[in-house]
C-alpha positions in Angstrom: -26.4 52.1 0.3 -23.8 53.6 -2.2 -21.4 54.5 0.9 -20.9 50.6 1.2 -20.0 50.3 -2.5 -18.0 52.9 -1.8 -15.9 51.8 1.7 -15.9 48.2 -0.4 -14.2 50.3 -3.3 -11.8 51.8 -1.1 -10.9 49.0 1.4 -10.4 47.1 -2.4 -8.2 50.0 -3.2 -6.4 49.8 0.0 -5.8 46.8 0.2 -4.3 46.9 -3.3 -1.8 49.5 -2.4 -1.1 47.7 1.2 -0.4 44.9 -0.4 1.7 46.5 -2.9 3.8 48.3 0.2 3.6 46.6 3.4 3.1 42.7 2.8 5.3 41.0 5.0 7.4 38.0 3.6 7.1 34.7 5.2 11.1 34.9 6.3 10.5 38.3 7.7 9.1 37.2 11.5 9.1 41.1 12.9 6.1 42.2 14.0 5.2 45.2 11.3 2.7 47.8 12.7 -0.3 48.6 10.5 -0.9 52.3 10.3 -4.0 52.4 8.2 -7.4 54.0 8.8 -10.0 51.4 9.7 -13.9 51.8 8.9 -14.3 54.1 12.1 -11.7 56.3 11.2 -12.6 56.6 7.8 -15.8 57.9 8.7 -15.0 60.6 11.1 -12.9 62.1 8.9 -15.5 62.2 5.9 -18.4 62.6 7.9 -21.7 61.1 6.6 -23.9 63.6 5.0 -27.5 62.5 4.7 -29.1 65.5 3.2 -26.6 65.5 0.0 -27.8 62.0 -1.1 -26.2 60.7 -4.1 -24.4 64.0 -4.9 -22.5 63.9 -1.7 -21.8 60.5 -2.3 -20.3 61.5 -5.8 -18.3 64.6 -4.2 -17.1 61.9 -1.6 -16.3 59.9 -4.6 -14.7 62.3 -6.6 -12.1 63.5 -3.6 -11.6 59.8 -2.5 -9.3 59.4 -4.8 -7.3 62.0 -3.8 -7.1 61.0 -0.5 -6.6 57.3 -1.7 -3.4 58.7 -3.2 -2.3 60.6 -0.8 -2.9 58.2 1.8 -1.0 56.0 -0.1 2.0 58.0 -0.4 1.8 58.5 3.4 1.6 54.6 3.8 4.4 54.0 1.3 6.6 56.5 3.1 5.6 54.7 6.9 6.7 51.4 5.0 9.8 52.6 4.0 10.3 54.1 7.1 9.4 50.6 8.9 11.6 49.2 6.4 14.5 50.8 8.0 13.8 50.1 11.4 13.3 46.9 10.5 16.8 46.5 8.8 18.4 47.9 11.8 16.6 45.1 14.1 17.8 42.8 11.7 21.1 44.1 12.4 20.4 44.3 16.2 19.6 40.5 15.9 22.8 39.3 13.7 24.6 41.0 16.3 23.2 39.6 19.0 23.2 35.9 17.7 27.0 36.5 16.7 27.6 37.1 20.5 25.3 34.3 21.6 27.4 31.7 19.2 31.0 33.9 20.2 29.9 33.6 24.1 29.1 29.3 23.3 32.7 28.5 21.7 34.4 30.6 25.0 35.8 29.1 28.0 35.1 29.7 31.3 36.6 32.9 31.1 34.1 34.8 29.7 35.0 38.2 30.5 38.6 37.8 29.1 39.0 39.9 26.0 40.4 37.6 22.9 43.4 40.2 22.2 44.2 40.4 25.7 48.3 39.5 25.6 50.3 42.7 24.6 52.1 40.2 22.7 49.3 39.2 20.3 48.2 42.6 20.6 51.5 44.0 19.0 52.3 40.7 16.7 55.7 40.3 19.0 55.3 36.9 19.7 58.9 36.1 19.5 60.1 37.4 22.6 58.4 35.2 24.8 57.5 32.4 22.5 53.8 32.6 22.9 50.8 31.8 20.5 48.0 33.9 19.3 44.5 33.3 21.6 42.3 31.3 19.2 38.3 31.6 20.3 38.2 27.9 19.5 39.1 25.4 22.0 43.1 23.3 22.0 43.1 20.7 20.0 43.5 17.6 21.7 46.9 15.4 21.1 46.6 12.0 20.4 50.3 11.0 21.5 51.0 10.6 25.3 52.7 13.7 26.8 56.6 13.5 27.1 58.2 13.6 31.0 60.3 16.6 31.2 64.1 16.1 30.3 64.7 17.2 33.9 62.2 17.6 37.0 61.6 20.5 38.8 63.0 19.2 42.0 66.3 17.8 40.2 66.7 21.3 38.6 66.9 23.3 42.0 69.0 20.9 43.7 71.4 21.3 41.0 71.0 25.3 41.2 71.2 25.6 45.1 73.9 28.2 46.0 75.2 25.6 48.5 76.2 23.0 45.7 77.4 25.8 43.0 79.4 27.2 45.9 80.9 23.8 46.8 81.8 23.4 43.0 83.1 26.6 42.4 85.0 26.3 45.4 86.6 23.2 44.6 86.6 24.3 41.0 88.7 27.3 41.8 90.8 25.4 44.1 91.9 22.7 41.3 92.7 25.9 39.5 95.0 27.2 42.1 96.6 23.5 43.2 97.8 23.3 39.2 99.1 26.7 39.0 100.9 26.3 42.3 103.1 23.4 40.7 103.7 25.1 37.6 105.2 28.3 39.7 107.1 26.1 41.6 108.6 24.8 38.8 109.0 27.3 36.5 110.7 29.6 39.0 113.0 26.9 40.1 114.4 26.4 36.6 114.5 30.2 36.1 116.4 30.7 38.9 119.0 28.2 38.1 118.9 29.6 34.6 119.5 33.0 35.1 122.4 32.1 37.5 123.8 29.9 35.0 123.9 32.5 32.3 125.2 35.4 34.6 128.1 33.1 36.6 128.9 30.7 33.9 128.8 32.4 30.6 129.5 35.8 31.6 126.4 37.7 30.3 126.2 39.4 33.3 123.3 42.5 31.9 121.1 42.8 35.1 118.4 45.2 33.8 118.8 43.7 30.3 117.7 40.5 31.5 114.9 42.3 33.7 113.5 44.0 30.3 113.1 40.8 28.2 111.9 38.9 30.8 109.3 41.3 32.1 108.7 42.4 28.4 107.9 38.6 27.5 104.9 38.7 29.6 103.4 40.6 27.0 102.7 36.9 25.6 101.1 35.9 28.0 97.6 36.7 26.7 98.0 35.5 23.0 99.3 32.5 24.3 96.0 31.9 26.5 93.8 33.3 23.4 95.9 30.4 21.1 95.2 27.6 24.0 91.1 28.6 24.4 90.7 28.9 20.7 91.9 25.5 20.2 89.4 24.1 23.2 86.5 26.0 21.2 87.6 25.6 17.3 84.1 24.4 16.3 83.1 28.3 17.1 82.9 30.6 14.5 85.6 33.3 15.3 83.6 36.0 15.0 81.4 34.6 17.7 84.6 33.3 19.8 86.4 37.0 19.2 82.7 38.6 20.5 82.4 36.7 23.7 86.2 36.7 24.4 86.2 40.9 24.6 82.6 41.1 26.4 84.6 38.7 29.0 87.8 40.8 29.2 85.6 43.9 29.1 83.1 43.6 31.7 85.9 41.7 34.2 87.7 45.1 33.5 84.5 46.7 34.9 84.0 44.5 37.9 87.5 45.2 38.7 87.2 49.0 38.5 83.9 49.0 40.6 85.2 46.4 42.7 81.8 44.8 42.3 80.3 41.9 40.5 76.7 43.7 39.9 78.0 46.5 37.4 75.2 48.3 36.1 74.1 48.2 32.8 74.8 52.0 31.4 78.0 51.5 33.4 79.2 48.4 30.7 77.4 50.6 27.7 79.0 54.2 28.0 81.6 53.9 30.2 85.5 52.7 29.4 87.7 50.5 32.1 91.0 50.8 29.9 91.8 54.4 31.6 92.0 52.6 34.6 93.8 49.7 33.6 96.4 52.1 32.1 96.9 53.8 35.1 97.2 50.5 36.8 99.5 48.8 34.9 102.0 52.1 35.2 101.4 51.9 39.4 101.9 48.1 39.6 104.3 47.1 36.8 106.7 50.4 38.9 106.8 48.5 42.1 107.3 45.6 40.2 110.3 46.4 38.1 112.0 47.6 41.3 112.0 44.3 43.2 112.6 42.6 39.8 115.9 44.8 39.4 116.8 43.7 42.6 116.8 40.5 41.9 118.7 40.5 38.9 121.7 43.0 40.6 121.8 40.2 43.9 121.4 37.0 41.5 126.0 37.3 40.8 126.7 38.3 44.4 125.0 35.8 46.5 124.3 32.0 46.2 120.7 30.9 44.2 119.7 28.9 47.9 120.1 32.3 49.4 118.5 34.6 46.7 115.5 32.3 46.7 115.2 32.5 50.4 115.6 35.9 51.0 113.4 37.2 48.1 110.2 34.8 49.3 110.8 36.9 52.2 107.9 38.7 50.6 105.4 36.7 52.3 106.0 38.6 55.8 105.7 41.7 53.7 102.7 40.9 51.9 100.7 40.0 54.9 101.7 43.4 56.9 100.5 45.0 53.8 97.2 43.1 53.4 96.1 44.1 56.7 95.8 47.8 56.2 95.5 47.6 52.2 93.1 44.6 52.2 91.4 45.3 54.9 92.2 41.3 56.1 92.0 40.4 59.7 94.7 39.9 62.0 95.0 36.0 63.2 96.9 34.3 65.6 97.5 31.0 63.5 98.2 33.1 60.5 100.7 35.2 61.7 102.7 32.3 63.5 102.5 30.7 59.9 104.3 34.0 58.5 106.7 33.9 61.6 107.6 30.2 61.3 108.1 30.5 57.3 110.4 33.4 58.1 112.7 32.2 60.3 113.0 28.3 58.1 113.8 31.5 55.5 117.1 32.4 57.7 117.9 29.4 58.7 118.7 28.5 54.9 120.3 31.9 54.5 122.5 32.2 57.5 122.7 28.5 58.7 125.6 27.7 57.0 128.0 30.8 57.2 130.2 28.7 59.7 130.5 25.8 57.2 131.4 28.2 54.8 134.3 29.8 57.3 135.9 26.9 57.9 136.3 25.4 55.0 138.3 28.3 53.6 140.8 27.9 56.6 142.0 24.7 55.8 145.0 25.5 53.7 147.7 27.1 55.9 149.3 27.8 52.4 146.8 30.1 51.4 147.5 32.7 53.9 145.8 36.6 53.5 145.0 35.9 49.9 142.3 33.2 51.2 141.6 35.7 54.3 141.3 38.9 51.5 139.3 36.3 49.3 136.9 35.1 52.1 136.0 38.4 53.2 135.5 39.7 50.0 132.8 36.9 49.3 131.2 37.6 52.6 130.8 41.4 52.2 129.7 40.5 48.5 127.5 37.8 50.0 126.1 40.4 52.7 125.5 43.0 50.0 123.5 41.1 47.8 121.5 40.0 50.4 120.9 43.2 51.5 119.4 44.1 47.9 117.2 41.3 47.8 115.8 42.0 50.9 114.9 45.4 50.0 113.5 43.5 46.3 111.2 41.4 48.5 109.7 44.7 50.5 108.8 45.8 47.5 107.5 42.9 46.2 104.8 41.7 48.8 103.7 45.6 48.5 103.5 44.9 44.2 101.6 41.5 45.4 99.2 43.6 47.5 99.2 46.1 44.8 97.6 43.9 42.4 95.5 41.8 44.8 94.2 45.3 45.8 93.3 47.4 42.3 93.9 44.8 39.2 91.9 41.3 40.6 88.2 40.7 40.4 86.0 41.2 43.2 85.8 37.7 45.3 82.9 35.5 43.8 84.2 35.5 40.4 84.3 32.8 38.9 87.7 30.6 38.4 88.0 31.0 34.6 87.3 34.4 34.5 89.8 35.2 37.2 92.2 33.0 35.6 91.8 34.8 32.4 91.5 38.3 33.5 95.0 37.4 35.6 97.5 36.5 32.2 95.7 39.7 30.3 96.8 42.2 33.1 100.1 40.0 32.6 100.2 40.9 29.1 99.5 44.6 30.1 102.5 44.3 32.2 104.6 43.4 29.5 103.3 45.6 27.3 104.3 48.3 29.3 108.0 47.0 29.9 108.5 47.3 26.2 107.0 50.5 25.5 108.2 52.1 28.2 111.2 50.8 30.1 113.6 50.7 27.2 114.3 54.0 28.5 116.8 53.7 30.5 118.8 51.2 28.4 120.6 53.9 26.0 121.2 56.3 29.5 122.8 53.1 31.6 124.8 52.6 27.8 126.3 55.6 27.2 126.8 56.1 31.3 128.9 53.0 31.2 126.9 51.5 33.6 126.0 48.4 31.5 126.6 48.3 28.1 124.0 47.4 25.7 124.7 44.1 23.5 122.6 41.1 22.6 123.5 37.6 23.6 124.4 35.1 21.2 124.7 31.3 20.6 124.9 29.5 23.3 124.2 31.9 26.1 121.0 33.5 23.6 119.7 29.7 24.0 119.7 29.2 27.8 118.5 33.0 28.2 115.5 32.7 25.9 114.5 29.5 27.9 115.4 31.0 31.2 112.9 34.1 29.8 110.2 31.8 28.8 110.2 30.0 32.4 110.1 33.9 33.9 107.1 34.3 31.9 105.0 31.0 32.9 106.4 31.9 36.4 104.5 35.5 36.1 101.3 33.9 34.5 101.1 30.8 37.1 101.8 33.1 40.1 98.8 36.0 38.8 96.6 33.4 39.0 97.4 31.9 42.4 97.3 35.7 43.8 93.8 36.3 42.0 92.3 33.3 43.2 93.4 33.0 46.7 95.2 35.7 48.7 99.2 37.1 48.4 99.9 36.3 52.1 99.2 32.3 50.6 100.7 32.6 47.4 104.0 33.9 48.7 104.3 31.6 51.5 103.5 28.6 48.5 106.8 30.2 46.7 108.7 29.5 49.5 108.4 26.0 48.6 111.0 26.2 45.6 114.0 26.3 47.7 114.0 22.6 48.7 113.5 22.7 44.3 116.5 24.8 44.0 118.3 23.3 47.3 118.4 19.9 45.2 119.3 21.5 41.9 121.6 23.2 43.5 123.0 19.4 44.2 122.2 17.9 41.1 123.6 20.2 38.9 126.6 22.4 40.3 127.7 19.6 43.2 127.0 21.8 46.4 125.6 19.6 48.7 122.7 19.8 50.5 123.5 21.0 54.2 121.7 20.7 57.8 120.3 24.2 57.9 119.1 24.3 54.5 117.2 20.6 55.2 115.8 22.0 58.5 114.8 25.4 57.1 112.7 24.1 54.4 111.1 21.5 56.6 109.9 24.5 58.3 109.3 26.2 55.1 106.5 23.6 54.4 105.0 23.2 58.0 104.4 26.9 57.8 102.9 26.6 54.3 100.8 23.8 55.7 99.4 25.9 58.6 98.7 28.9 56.4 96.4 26.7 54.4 94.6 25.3 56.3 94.4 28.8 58.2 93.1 30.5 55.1 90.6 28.0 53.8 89.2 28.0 57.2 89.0 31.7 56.8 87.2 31.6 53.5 84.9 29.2 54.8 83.9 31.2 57.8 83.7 33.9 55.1 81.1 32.8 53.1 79.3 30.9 55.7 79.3 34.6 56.7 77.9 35.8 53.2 74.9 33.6 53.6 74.0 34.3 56.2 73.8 37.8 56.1 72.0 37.5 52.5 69.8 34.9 54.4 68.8 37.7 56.8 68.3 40.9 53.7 66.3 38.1 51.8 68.0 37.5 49.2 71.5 35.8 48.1 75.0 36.7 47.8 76.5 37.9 44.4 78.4 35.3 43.2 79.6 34.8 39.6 79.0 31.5 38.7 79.7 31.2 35.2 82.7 28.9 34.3 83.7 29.8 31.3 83.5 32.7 28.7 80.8 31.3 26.3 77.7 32.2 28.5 74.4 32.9 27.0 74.1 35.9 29.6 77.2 37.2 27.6 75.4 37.5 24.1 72.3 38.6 25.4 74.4 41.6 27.0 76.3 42.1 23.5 73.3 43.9 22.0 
């Protein structure tokens, strides 16, 4: 039968062209669908014509390969067709085994994204130190793992606020202890200096003396900047000069806020020296006052007396503090106050009879030693009547200053002591630049004429101004860090110091009252102490207690110096 020639014909040419098109490769393991006609097929479309014979096998034959050809361009385009498909299911399958060998070298945490860190994600690693995520796992380290320098446990005992209180506290009080002696001392030898130069060689310029030795506290803060450079002189200056005026500047802003925790836009935008002007001018006013007082009463009473009287200031500071401060009223402090008060009189006025008698010993002398007498007495009266009005007004400058120009409490010893000689310096600054004034009107009033000192007498008064000035820098810091009720009750002290210079140096001896008064002097001191550091205790036991109950701690300043990393990370 010619129709099998003819299907072996076309399955031959079929299976040419299939094999030219669709023969899969022995790498290629997808399963490729044949699309072409089988036997069946082939016949149903044809049709099988008996009646034609031979003819219609030739018409059959001569069409065939038409539809041979077009068939085949139908199969050639289904096989590029199945081409594609196939290469997107081998693209379906590269991805799928790249997930299958991603999902084998992951941890545990398989749903974690690789760029998960913001860090990474942004290529910032430097701000918290951390590493890019690598798919792969750590390597492992062969060397045994270091201890840490110092253990958890260690490093939060050392950080309680208990212990850092405790240091500071003991820290601040070292502080205070030294600049108690040097007060002591300075004032002692400024006193018997300024006498010296007023009695003995006759430069007797009160508010002369009062401008250069106010003035001269305007050294006060170079000299500190000299003394800290020289503790930190492997620092590069710029560095030094940079954390030395973030210091100054944001204790400037505690003190205006009267807060440790400043804000942030508050040290940015906003200026403290405004306030610090206005300040200075309020404080250094009342100041200059008492000091003038001083320096009229220094020639018309004794230095025993003038010491005495002027530490008066103490009873005057702590009726200040109360409505000022806002500090308490206490039995044991006030009897303290009272009982350094009265040893204050009792060196004044305990020897007035001494002093009577012995100028009626000589018959001889007659009205001239009467006239003479009383005209030391009244003088004597007078100038303690000046002083005392000088020592009203200088517990009020002592509140003054505890009140508007000292860090918050909590600060931290340095910084407080620090802060204290820079407001010194503003002081002083002041003084020059403003209280020249009246020198050229008391000049040409005739009140005191201008003229410098010279030789000897410019010697013992640029000594005499040097003491005032460690005086002033010393006794700023014992205000700052402790209270002016104790500070001026610790001045007190110096009169036993000038008592016995007074001795030692112009013969006068050393009487009952004076012994007695400054016994009490010290038992008074003694008591306020131990009055006041109870006080501060109960204070801060206080503190805790109440940041115990809000859940969190107290603000307390505990940086010791003025090289703290907190400081540079705030200069940007």
């Amino acid at each position: 039968m010619q129709l099998g020639s003819f299907e072996s014909d076309g399955e031959r040419h079929l299976g040419a062209g299939a094999s030219a098109t669709a023969e899969p490769s022995d790498e290629d393991t997808t399963a490729v669908i044949d699309r072409r006609l089988s036997d069946g097929d082939w016949d149903a479309l044809t049709g099988p014509n008996s009646g034609h014979g031979t003819n219609d096998a030739d018409d059959t034959y001569e069409h065939s390969p038409g539809k041979a050809a077009g068939s085949e361009l139908d199969y050639k385009n289904d096989d590029e067709n199945d081409t594609g498909d196939d290469e997107e299911v081998e693209e379906e399958d590269a991805a799928m085994a790249d997930d299958i060998r991603a999902s084998l070298l992951k941890t545990s945490r398989s749903s974690t994204h690789l760029l998960k860190r913001s860090d990474d994600d942004r290529g910032r690693t430097r701000y918290n130190h951390s590493r890019p995520v690598s798919p792969l796992p750590p390597p492992v380290q062969h060397h045994p793992t270091r201890p840490p320098m110092v253990s958890r446990r260690s490093t939060f005992r050392s950080r309680s606020p208990d212990t850092q209180a405790k240091t500071a506290a003991r820290k601040k009080y070292l502080y205070a202890s030294f600049f108690l002696v040097v007060s002591l001392v300075s004032f002692s030898v400024q006193t018997e200096l300024a006498a010296y130069v007023q009695n003995q060689l006759g430069w007797n310029k009160a508010y002369c003396m009062l401008y250069l030795t106010h003035g001269s506290w305007a050294l006060l803060w170079p000299a500190q900047l000299l003394i800290l450079r020289l503790q930190r002189w492997n620092t590069p200056w710029p560095t030094f000069w940079r954390r030395h005026a973030y210091l100054l500047r944001s204790t400037a802003h505690m003190v205006q806020h009267q807060s440790l925790d400043v804000p942030r836009a508050a040290l940015q935008r906003g200026s403290p020296w405004p306030y610090l002007v206005r300040t200075t001018a309020f404080v250094t006013s009342a100041l200059t006052v008492a000091g003038l007082s001083w320096y009229l009463a220094v020639n018309l009473t004794s230095p025993s007396d003038l010491t005495a009287i002027y530490n008066c200031s103490a009873f005057f500071a702590y009726a200040f503090s109360v409505p000022l401060l806002g500090e308490r009223i206490r039995l044991d402090k006030s009897l303290a106050v009272l009982v350094a008060i009265a040893g204050v009189l009792v060196v004044a006025y305990g020897d007035s009879k001494d002093d009577g008698s012995s100028g009626s010993d000589n018959d001889d002398s007659g009205a001239n030693d009467a006239t003479t007498a009383a005209t030391a007495a009244s003088a004597r009266f007078l100038g303690n009547i000046i002083i005392g009005a000088g020592s009203v007004l200088y517990g009020l400058y002592e509140v003054l200053y505890k009140r508007w120009a000292c860090p918050p409490e909590g600060v931290s010893a340095m910084r407080g002591t620090i802060f204290a000689n820079a407001f010194g310096s503003c002081i002083g600054l002041f003084t020059l630049t403003v209280l020249w004034v009246p020198l050229p009107i008391l000049h040409w009033l005739g009140w005191e004429t201008f003229e410098l000192p010279t030789g000897e007498t410019a010697l013992w008064l640029w000594v005499s101004v040097v003491m005032n000035a460690t005086f002033a820098g010393s006794f700023l810091v014992l205000i700052s860090l402790t209270s002016p009720v104790l500070s001026s009750v610790a001045a007190l002290l110096t009169i036993f110091i000038v008592a016995i210079a007074d001795w030692v140096v112009f013969g006068k001896r050393l009487s009952g009252a004076a012994i007695s008064g400054g016994c009490m002097i010290v038992v008074a001191f003694a008591v306020l102490s131990w009055s006041t550091w109870r006080e501060m205790q109960e204070e801060s036991a206080h503190n805790h207690k109440k940041a115990d109950g809000a859940g969190g701690a107290p603000a307390v300043d505990w940086s010791s110096d003025d090289s703290d990393d907190k400081d540079d990370d705030r200069l940007d």
